[in-house]
C-alpha positions in Angstrom: 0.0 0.0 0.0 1.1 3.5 -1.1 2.7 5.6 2.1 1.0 8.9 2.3 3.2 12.1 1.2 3.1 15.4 2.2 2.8 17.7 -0.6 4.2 21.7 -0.6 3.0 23.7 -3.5 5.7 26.3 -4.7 4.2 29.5 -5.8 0.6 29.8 -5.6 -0.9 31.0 -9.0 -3.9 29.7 -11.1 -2.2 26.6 -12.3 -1.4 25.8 -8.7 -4.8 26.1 -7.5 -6.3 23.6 -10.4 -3.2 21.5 -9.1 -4.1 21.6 -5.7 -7.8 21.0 -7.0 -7.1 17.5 -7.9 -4.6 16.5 -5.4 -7.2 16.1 -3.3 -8.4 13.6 -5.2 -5.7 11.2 -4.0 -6.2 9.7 -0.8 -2.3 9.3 -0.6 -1.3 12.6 -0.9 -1.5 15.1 2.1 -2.2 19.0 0.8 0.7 20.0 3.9 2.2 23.5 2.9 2.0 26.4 0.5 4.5 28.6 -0.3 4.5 32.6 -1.5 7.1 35.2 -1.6 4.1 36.8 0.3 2.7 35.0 3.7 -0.4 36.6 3.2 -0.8 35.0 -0.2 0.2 31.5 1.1 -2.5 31.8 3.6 -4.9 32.5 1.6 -3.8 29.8 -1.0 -3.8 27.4 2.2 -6.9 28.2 3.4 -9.0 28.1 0.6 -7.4 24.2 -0.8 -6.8 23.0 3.0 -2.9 22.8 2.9 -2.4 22.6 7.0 0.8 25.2 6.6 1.7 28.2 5.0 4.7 29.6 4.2 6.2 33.3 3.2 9.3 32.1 1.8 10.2 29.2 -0.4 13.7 28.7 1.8 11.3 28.5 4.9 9.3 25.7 3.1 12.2 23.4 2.0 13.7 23.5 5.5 10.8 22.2 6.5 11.6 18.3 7.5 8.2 16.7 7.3 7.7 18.1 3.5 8.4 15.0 0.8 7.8 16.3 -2.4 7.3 20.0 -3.7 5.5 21.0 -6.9 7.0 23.7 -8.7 4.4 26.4 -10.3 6.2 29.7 -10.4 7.1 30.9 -14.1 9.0 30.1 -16.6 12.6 31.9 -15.8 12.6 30.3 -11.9 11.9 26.6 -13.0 15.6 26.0 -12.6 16.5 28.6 -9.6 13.7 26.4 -7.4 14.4 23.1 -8.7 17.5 23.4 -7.7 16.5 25.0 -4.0 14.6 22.1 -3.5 16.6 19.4 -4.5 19.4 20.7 -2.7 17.3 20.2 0.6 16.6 16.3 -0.8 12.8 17.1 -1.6 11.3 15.4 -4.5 10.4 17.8 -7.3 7.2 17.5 -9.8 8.1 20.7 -12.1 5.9 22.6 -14.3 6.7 22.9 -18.0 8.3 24.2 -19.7 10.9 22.3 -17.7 13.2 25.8 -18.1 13.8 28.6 -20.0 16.7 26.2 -21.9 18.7 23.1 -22.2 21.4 24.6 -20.2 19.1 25.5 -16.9 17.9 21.3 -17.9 21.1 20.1 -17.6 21.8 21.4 -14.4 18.7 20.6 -13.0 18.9 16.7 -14.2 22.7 17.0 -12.8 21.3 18.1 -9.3 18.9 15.1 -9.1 21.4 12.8 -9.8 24.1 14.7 -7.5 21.2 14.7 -4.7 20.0 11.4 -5.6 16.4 12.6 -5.5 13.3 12.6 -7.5 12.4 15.0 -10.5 10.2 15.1 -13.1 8.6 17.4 -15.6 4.6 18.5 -15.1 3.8 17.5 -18.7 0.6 16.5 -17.3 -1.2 15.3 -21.3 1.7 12.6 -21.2 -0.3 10.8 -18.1 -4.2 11.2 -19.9 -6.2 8.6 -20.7 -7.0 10.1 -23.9 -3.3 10.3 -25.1 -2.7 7.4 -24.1 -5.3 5.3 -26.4 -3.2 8.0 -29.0 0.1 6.3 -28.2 -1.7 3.0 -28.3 -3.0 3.4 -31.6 0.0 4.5 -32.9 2.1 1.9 -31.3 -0.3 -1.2 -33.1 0.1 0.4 -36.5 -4.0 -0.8 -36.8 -4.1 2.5 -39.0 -0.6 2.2 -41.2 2.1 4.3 -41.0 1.7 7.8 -38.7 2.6 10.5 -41.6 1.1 13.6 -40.4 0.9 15.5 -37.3 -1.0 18.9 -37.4 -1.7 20.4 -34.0 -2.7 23.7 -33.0 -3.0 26.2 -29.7 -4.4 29.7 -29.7 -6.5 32.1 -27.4 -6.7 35.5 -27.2 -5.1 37.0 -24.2 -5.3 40.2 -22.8 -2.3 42.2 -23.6 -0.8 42.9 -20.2 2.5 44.0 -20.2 3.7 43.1 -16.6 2.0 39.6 -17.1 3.8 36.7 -17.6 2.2 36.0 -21.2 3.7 38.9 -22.6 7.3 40.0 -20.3 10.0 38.6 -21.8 12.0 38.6 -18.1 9.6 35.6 -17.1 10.1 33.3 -20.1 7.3 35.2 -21.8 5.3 34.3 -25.3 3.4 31.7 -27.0 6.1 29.2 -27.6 7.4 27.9 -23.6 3.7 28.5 -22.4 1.6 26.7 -24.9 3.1 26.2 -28.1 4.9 23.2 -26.0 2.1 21.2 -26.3 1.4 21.0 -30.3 5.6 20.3 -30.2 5.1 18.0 -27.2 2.7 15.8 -29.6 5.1 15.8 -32.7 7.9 14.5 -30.5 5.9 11.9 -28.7 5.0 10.4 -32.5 7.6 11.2 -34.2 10.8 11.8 -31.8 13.2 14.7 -32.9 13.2 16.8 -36.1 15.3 17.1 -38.6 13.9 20.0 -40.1 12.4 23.0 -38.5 10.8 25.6 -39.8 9.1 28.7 -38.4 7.7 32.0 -38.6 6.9 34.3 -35.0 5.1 37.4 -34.7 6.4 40.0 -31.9 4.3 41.9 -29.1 5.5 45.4 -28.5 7.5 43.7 -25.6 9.4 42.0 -27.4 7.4 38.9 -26.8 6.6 36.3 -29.2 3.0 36.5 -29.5 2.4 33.6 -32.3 4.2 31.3 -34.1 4.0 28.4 -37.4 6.5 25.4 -36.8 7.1 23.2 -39.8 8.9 20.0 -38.9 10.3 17.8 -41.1 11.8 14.1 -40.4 13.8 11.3 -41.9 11.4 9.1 -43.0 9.2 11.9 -44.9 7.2 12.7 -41.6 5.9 16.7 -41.0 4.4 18.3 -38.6 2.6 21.2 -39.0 2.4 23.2 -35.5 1.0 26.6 -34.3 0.6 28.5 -31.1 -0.6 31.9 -30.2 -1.8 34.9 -27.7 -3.6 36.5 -30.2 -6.4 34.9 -31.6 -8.3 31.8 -31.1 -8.4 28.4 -32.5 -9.9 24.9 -32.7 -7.0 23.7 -30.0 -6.7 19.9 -31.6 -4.1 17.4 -32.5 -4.7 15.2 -35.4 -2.7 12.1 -36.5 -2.8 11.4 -39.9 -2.1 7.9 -40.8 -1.9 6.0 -44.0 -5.5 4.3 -43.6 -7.0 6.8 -41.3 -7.0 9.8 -38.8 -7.2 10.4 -35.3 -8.2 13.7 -34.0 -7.7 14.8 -30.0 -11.0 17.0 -29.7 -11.2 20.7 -27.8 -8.6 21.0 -25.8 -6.8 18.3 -27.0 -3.9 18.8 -23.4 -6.6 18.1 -21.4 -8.9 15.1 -20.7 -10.8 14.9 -23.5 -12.6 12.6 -26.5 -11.1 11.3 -29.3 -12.5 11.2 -32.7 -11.4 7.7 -34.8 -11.6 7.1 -38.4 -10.4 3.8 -40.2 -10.0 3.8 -44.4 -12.4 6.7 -44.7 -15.5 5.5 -43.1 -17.6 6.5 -40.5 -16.1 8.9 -37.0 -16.9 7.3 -34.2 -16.2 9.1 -30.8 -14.7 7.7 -28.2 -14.8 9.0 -24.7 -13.2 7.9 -21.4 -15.6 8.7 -18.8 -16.1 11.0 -16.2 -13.0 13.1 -15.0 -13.4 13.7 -11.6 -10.5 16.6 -11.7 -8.9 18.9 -14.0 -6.4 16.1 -14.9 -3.3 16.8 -12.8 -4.5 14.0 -10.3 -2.8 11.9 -13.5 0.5 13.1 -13.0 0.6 13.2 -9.2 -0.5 9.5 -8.7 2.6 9.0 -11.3 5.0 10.9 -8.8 3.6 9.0 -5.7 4.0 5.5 -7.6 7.6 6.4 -8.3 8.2 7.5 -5.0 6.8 3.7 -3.6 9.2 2.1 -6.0 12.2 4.3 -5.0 12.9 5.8 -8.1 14.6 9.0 -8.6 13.3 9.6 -12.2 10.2 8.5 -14.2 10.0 5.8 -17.2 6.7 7.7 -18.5 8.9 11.1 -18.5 12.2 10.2 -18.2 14.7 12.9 -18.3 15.8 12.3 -21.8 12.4 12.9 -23.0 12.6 16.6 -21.2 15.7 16.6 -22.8 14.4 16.4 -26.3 11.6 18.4 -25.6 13.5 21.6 -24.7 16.2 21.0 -27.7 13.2 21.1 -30.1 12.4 24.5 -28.1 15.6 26.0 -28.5 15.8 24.9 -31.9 12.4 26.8 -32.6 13.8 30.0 -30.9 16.9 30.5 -32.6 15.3 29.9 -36.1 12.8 32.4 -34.9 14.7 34.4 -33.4 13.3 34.6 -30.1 15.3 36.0 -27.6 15.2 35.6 -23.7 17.9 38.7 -22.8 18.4 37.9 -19.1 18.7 33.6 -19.7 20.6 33.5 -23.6 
């Protein structure tokens, strides 16, 4: 039977609170602290989910002995500065993606695990869905032919607000590390690395990339056709386009959601996976728990080579695109 862990959350915004949502879900996890650079926040944050502490520091929190395993949900540009404060202080580490702000901040975060012999893991939270999964299954049994196409898409319109993280460049800002990781996130998981990349970004006055086209081209005469923006909205899907068929992850294709199956060009047929009780982060916290039993240090489902990959493609992107993080390249 799984020991019971007590869980710290690490900077309280909105993804933390859907987070902290569906921990609850699991009896084995124990909501124990919440940390802000504000006390006032954290107790708010910990009063309103239940965590039984709060903290007004993160240095406070990790020097806490009774916390196991800390989730990381500040932005982009302090993924690495907090990874590394926790694992340094031997607690395990679910991180939210992007992993970093590049490969060099993902190499010293994966060195620190292994230095600190201590768990980490990236919060790509669609890897652990029962909806990708059947994905990855169908893929994997070649019951449609060969996977040619990916074409995947993720767009809204967001309110241009320059101190926000969405559009300040300090913070990791832009389409691409927030949510243009999942469309790249997909191509990978089919198709593994690029050969070929190929992009086009609009700029916010901030300097921010506000959307972006990825082509992606691969050995075997794969593409990928990917886009991501702040400034407008779209259909948010991923389709796989086989040989003798198509799949098609319905709106919002990161989240739990339906799938839409068609074999030699006949009829759709939905298929849907039942109720989802939470958001779909209880996925990836069971994950870290079942790891944690086993006494594992790194995941098999997200294994650090996969993070890896997934932040090369990202660098890859920006370079050709000529987005520019000043304070982090």
């Amino acid at each position: 039977m799984s020991k019971t862990y007590n869980w710290a959350i690490l900077g309280c915004g909105k993804i933390a609170q859907k987070f902290a949502h569906d921990l609850k879900l699991l009896p084995n996890a124990r909501l124990y602290a919440a940390a802000s650079r504000s006390l006032e926040n954290a107790q708010k944050f910990a009063t309103e989910f239940g965590f039984e502490k709060a903290y007004g520091s993160y240095a406070e929190m990790v020097n806490d002995p009774a916390v196991d395993v800390v989730y990381i949900a500040t932005p982009h540009s302090h993924h690495c500065e907090h990874t590394l404060l926790c694992l340094d202080h031997k607690k395990a580490v679910l991180c939210e993606k992007a992993f970093a702000i590049n490969s060099k901040e993902v190499a010293l975060m994966i060195e620190s695990s292994k230095q600190n012999n201590t768990f980490l893991m990236e919060a790509f939270w669609t890897r652990f869905i029962p909806s990708f999964q059947k994905v990855m299954d169908i893929i994997r049994s070649g019951e449609l032919g060969a996977l040619k196409m990916v074409r995947s898409d993720f767009a809204f319109n967001a309110p241009y607000i320059v101190e926000e993280r969405n559009y300040n460049v300090a913070l990791g800002g832009g389409s691409l590390l927030d949510i243009g990781i999942y469309p790249i996130f997909m191509s990978l998981m089919a198709f593994g690395k690029p050969t070929e990349i190929k992009s086009m970004a609009r700029f916010s006055p901030t300097g921010s990339e506000e959307s972006i086209m990825m082509s992606f081209g691969y050995p075997g005469g794969e593409i990928a056709s990917l886009v991501s923006s702040f400034g407008f909205q779209s259909p948010v899907q991923a389709e796989f386009c086989f040989e003798n068929g198509f799949v098609r992850l319905n709106r919002h294709f990161h989240i739990p959601t339906t799938l839409t199956y068609c074999k030699n060009g006949g009829e759709e047929q939905l298929l849907t996976f039942g109720e989802n009780p939470g958001f779909g982060y209880e996925y990836e916290a069971a994950h870290v728990m079942e790891c944690l039993d086993a006494g594992k240090t790194e995941s098999e489902m997200m294994p650090f080579s996969l993070s890896v990959d997934l932040m090369e493609i990202l660098d890859r992107v920006r370079k050709d695109a000529g987005i520019v993080f000043p304070d982090h390249d």
